[in-house]
ZALUMBA-48572 format. One line per 10 residues: number of its first residue (from 1); their letters; for each residue x, y, z of C-alpha. Coordinates in nm, 3 decimals, padded with zeros to 5 digits. Layout:
N
NUM> a> X/Y/Z | ...
***
This chain:
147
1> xxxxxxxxxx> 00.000/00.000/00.000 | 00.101/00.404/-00.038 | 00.110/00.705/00.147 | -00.043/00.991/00.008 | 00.009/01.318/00.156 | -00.280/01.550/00.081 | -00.330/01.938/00.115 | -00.524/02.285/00.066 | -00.311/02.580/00.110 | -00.425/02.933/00.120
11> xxxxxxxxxx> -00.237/03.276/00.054 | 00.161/03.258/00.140 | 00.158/02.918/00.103 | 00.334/02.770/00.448 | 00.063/02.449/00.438 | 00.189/02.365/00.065 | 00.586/02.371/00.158 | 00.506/02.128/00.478 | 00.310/01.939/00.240 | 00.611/01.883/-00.049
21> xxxxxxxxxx> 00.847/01.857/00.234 | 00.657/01.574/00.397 | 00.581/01.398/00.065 | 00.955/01.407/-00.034 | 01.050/01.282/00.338 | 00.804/00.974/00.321 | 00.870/00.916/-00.033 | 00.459/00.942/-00.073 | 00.230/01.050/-00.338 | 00.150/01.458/-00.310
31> xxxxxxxxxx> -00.190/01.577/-00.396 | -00.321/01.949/-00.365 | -00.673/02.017/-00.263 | -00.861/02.272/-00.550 | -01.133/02.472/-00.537 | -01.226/02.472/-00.908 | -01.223/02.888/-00.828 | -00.898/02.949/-00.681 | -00.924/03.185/-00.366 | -00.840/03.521/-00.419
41> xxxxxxxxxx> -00.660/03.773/-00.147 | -01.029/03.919/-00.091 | -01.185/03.617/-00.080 | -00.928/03.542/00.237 | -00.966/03.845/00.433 | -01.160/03.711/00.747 | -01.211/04.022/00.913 | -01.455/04.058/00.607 | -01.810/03.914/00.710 | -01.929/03.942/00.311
51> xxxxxxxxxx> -01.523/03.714/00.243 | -01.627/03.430/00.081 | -01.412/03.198/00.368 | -01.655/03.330/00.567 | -01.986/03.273/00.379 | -01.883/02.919/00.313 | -01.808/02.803/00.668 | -02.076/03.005/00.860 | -02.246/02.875/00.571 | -02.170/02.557/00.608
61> xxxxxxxxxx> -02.113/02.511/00.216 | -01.942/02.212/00.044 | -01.662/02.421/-00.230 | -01.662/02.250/-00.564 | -01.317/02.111/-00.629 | -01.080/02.098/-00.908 | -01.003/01.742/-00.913 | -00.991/01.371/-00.788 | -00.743/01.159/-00.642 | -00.631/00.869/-00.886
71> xxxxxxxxxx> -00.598/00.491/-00.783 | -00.750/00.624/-00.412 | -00.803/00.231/-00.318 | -00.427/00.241/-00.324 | -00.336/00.435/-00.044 | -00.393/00.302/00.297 | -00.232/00.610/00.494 | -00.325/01.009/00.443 | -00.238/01.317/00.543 | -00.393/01.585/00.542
81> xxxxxxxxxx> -00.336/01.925/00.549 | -00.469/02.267/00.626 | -00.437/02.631/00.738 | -00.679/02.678/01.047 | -01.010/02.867/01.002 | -01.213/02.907/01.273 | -01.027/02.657/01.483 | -01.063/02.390/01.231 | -01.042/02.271/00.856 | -01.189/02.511/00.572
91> xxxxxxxxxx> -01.472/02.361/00.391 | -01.288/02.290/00.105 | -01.106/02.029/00.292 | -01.428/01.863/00.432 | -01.582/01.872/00.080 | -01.265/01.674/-00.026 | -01.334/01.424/00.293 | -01.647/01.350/00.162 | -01.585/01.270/-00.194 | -01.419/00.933/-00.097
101> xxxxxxxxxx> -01.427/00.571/00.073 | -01.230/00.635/00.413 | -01.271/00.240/00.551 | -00.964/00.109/00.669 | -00.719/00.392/00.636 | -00.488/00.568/00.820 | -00.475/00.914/00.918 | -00.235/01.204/01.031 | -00.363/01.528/01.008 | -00.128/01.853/01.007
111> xxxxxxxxxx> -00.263/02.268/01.043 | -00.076/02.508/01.025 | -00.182/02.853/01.147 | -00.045/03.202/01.256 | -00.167/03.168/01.626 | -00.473/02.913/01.659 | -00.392/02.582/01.802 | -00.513/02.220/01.662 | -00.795/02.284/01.834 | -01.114/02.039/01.796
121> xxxxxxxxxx> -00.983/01.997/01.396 | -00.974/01.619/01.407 | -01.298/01.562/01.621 | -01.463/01.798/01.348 | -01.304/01.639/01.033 | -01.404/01.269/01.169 | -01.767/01.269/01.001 | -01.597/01.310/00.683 | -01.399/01.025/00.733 | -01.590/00.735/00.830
131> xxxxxxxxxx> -01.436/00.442/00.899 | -01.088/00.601/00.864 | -00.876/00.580/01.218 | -00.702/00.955/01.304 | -00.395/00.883/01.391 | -00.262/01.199/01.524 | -00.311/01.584/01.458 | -00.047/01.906/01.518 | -00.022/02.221/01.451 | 00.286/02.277/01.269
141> xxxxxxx> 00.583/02.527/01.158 | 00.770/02.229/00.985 | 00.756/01.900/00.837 | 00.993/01.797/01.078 | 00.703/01.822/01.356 | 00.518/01.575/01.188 | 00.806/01.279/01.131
***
């Protein structure tokens, strides 16, 4: 079986470069979570009520995504990756969760964020992946926190 490490990153970017440097680390498979409309700087501004970040998760929205993971049976580990919003994932990455069969796999989840801990992330993100065991979740600065 393979590893797939998994990922949405916002603005700057700090989720992707854990992400690569994980991948590259675990010799795994690398996929990047998509909205099919890319985020812009507005849509990111949180202080904004009318942001779109903000309509989607007070919204509770799923975010229609760019793509699909190929040969997904093949993987029996993930993880996953995100910048915290509101103390947990963005919707984008539950909308991901739910496209797929999580039975039997394993899962590490990583969030990166200026000042907001791990918070209740993985108790929050386990609906989306039923059947899936959560291994661990961290807030990170590096991919060496995660090894």
């Amino acid at each position: 079986m393979k590893v797939l490490v998994t990922y949405f990153s916002a603005e700057i970017g700090k989720t992707r470069k854990i992400a690569e440097e994980l991948a590259k680390s675990l010799n795994a498979d690398l996929h990047e979570i998509k909205p099919v409309e890319p985020y812009s700087a507005s849509d990111l501004k949180w202080v904004n009520p009318l942001a779109r970040c903000n309509r989607e998760k007070i919204g509770k929205k799923d975010v229609p995504l760019a793509d699909k993971v190929q040969n997904w049976d093949e993987y029996d580990t993930v993880y996953i990756g995100f910048p915290i919003w509101y103390g947990v994932a963005p919707n984008v990455v539950n909308t991901f969760c739910k496209g797929y069969d999580w039975a039997g796999k394993n899962i590490h989840i990583f969030a990166t964020s200026g000042s907001s801990g791990i918070g209740k992330s993985a108790q929050k993100l386990e609906p989306y992946v039923s059947g899936a065991k959560i291994v661990d979740a961290k807030r990170v600065t590096s991919a060496a926190e995660i090894l």
